[in-house]
C-alpha positions as CSV (number, residue, x, y, z in Angstrom):
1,X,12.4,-19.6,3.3
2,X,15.1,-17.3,2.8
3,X,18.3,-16.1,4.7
4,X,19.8,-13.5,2.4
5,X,21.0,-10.5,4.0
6,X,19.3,-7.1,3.2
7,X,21.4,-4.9,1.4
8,X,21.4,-1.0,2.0
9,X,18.7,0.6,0.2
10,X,20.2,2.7,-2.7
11,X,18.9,5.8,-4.8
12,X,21.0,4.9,-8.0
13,X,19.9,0.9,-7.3
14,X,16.4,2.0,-7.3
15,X,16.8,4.3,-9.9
16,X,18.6,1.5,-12.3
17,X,15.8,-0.5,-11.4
18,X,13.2,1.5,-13.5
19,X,12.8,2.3,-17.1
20,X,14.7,5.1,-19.2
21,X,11.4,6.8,-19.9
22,X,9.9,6.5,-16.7
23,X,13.1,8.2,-14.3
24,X,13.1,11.3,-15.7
25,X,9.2,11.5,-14.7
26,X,10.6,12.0,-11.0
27,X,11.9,14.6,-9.4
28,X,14.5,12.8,-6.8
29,X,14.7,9.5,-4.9
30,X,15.4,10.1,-1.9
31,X,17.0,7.4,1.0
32,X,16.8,8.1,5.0
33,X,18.3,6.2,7.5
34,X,16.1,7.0,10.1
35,X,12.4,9.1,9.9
36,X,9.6,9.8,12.0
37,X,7.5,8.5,9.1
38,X,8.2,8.7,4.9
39,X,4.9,10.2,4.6
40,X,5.1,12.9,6.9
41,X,8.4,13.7,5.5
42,X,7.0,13.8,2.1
43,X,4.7,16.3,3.3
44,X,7.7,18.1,4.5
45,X,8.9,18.1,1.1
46,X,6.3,19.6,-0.2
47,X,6.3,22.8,2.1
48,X,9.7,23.2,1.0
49,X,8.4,23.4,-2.7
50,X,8.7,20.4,-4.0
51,X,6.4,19.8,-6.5
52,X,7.0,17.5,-8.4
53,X,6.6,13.9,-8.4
54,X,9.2,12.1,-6.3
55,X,10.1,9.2,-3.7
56,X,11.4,9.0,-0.3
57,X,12.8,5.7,1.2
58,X,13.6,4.6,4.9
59,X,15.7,2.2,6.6
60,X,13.6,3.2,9.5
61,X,10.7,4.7,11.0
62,X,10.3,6.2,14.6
63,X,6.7,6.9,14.0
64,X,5.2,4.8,11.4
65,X,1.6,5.2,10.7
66,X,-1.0,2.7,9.2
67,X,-5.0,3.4,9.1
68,X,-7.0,5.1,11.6
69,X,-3.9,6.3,13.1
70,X,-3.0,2.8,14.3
71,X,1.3,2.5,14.6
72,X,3.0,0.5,12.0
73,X,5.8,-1.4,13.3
74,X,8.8,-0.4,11.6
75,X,12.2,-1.8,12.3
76,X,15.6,-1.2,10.9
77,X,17.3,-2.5,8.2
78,X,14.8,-5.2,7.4
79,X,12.0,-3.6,5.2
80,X,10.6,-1.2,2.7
81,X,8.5,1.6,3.6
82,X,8.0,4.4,0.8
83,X,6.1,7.3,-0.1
84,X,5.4,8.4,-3.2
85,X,4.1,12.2,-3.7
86,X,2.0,13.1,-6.8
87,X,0.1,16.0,-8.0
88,X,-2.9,15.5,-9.4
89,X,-5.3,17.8,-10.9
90,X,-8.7,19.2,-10.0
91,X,-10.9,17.1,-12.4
92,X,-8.7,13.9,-10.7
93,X,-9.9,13.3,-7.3
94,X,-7.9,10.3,-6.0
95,X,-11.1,8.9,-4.5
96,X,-10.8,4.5,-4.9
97,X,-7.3,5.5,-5.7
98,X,-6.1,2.2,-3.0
99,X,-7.7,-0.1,-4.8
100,X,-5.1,0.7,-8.1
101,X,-2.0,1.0,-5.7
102,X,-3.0,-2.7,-3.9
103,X,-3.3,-4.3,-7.5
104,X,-0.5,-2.8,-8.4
105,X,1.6,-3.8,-5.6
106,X,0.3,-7.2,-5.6
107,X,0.9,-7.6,-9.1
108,X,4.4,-6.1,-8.7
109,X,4.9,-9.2,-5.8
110,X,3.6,-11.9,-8.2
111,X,6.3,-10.9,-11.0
112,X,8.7,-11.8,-8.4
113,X,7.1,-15.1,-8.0
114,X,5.1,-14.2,-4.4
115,X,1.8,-16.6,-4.6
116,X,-1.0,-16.8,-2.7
117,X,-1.7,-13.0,-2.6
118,X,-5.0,-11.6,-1.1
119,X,-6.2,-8.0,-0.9
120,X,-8.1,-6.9,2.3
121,X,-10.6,-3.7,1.4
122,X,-9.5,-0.8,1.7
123,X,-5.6,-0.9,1.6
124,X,-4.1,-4.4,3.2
125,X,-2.2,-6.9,1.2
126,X,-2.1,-10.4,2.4
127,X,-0.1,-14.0,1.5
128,X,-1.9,-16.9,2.5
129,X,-3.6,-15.2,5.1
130,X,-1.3,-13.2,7.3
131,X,-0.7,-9.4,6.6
132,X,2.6,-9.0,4.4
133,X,1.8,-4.9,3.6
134,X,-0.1,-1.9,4.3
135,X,-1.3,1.1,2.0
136,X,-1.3,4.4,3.8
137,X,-3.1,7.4,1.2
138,X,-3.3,10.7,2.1
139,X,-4.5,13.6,-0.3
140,X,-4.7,17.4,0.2
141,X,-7.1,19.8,-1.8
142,X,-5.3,22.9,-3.0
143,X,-7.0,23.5,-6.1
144,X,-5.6,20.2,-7.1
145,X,-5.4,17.0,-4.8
146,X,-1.8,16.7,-3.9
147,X,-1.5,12.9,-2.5
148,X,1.2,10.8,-0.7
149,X,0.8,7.1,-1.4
150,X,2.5,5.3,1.6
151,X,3.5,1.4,1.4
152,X,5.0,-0.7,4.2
153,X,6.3,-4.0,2.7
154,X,7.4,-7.1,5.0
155,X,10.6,-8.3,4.5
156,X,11.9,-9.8,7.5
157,X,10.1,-9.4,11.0
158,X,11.5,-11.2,13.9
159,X,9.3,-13.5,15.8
160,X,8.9,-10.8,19.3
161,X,8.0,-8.3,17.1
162,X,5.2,-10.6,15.0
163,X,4.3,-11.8,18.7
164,X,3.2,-8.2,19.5
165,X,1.6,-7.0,16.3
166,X,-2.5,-7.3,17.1
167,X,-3.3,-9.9,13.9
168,X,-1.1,-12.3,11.7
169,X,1.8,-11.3,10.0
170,X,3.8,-12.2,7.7
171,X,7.2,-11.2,5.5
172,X,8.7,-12.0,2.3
173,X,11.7,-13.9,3.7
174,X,8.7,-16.3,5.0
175,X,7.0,-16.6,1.7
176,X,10.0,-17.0,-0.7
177,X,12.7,-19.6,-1.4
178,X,15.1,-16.4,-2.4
179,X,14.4,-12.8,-1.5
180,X,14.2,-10.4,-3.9
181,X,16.5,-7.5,-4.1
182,X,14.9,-4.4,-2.7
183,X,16.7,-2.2,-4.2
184,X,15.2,-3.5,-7.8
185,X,11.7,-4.6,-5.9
186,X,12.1,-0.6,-5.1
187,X,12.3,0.4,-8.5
188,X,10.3,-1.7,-10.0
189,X,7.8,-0.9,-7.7
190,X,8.3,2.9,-7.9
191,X,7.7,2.5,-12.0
192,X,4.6,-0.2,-11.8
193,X,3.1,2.5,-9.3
194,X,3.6,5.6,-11.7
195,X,2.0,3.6,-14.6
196,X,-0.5,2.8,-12.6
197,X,-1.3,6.0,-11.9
198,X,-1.5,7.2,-15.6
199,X,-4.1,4.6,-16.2
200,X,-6.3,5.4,-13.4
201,X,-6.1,9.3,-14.2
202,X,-7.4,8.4,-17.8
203,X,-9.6,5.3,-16.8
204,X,-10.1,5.2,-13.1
205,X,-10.5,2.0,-11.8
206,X,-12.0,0.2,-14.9
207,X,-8.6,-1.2,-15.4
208,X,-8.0,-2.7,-11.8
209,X,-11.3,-4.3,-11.0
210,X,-10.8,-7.5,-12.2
211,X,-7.7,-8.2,-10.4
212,X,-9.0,-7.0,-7.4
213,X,-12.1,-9.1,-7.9
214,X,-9.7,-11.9,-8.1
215,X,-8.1,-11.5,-5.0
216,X,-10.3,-10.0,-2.7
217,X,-10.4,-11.8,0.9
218,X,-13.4,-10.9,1.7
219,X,-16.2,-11.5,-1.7
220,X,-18.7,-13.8,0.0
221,X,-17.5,-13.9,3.8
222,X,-19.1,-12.8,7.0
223,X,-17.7,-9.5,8.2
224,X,-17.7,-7.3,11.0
225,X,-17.9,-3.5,10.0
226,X,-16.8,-1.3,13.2
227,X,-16.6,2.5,13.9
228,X,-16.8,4.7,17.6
229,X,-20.2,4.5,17.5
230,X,-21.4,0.9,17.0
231,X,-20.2,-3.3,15.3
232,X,-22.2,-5.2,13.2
233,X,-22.0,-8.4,10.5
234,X,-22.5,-8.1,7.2
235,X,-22.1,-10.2,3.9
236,X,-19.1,-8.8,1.9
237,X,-20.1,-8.5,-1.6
238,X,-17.2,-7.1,-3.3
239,X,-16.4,-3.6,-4.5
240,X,-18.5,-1.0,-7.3
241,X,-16.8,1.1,-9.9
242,X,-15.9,4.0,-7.7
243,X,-13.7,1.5,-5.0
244,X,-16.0,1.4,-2.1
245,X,-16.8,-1.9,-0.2
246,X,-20.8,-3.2,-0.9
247,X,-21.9,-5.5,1.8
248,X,-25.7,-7.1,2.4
249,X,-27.5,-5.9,5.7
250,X,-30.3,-7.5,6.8
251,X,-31.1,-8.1,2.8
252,X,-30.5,-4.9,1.1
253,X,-26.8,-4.1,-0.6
254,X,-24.7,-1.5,1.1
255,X,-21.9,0.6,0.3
256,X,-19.3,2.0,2.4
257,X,-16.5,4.6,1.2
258,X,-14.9,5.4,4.5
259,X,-11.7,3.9,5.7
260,X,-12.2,5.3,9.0
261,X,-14.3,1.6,10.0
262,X,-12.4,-1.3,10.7
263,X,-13.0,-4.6,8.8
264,X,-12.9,-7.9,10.4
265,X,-13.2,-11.6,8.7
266,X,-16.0,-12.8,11.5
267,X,-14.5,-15.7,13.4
């Protein structure tokens, strides 16, 4: 467990933190002490006529959001949330596009020597268990899909505020012996994310299923699959080539693309 105090995220930091050839790729990192969420102000950006691909960082956010509109807890000065905006063209869809950014996230945690790292269909991130991130993906048709990849990353949570989050949590200063930097997590991050993203608009997801095969939580286990309208248990069975969840009701495999039903480990 670590104690290290949190230094003040940094645009040139981040920025260091990322290849020559990758930096000039974005249009602007850009740090806020205090938003109602990273995403919607990425979407702000892009009103204004922003374009091109670029980040935007908080300290804090008033109004954090995760899936199905649920509220992400958000405090100051003691974790990462980003957005990343990018453009990306008609014959692109970013459909499965989650499964790529959770890979990449949790292989961007196991350079820094995070183990025990589980991904949670269609966008959580988990260490040993408890939730340590969240993947928020919004995308807009325009003759393009212009998308905003949200992450919320854990690093430090006090214990009133993990007492009132509705299932276990976790954060990086409870999983390492020495926190990591955010300001290079950041930027590595930021860069992993952007490759990513070139591989998936050339090769979808054929280049993430294996890792995601090797970490998913729920391959094999007894789920419960939720919506307004009605619960039931299923076998998980994994993902398909296109990124949606395939699950065995009452004997016949099923697939489900929408992230609008909640996804439960059955007790």
């Amino acid at each position: 467990m670590s104690s290290t105090t949190l230094q003040p995220l940094n645009a040139d930091a981040i920025s260091s933190a990322m290849s020559a050839n990758v930096r000039p790729t974005l249009g602007h990192v850009e740090i806020l002490t205090s938003v109602s969420s990273t995403n919607d102000h990425a979407w702000q950006l892009l009103s204004a006529g922003h374009n091109k691909p670029f980040v935007c960082l908080a300290e804090h956010q008033t109004s954090g959001r995760g899936r199905r509109g649920k509220q992400w807890q958000s405090p100051a000065l003691g974790n990462l949330y980003l957005s990343l905006f990018w453009p990306f063209a008609a014959s692109c869809p970013p459909k499965g596009l989650s499964i790529a950014i959770g890979v990449t996230l949790a292989e961007t945690l196991n350079s820094f020597g995070i183990r025990g790292l589980q991904l949670k269909w269609p966008n959580d991130l988990l260490c040993k268990g408890h939730k340590l991130a969240g993947i928020l993906i919004e995308s807009r048709h325009n003759g393009g899909y212009n998308t905003v990849i949200g992450i919320g990353l854990n690093f430090r949570l006090s214990p009133d505020l993990q007492q009132i989050v509705d299932q276990p949590v976790t954060s990086l200063e409870q999983q390492c012996h020495q926190l990591p930097c955010r300001n290079h997590l950041a930027g590595q991050l930021i860069e992993h994310l952007m490759q990513a993203i070139d591989k998936f608009q050339h090769n979808g997801l054929n280049d993430f299923l294996p890792s995601w095969h090797a970490m998913d939580l729920l391959f094999g286990q007894t789920i419960e699959i939720s919506n307004d309208a009605e619960t039931f248990s299923a076998i998980a069975q994994g993902i398909n080539a296109n990124g949606e969840l395939q699950y065995l009701y009452k004997g016949q495999t099923m697939s489900l693309s929408s992230s609008h039903h909640s996804i439960r480990l059955s007790l």
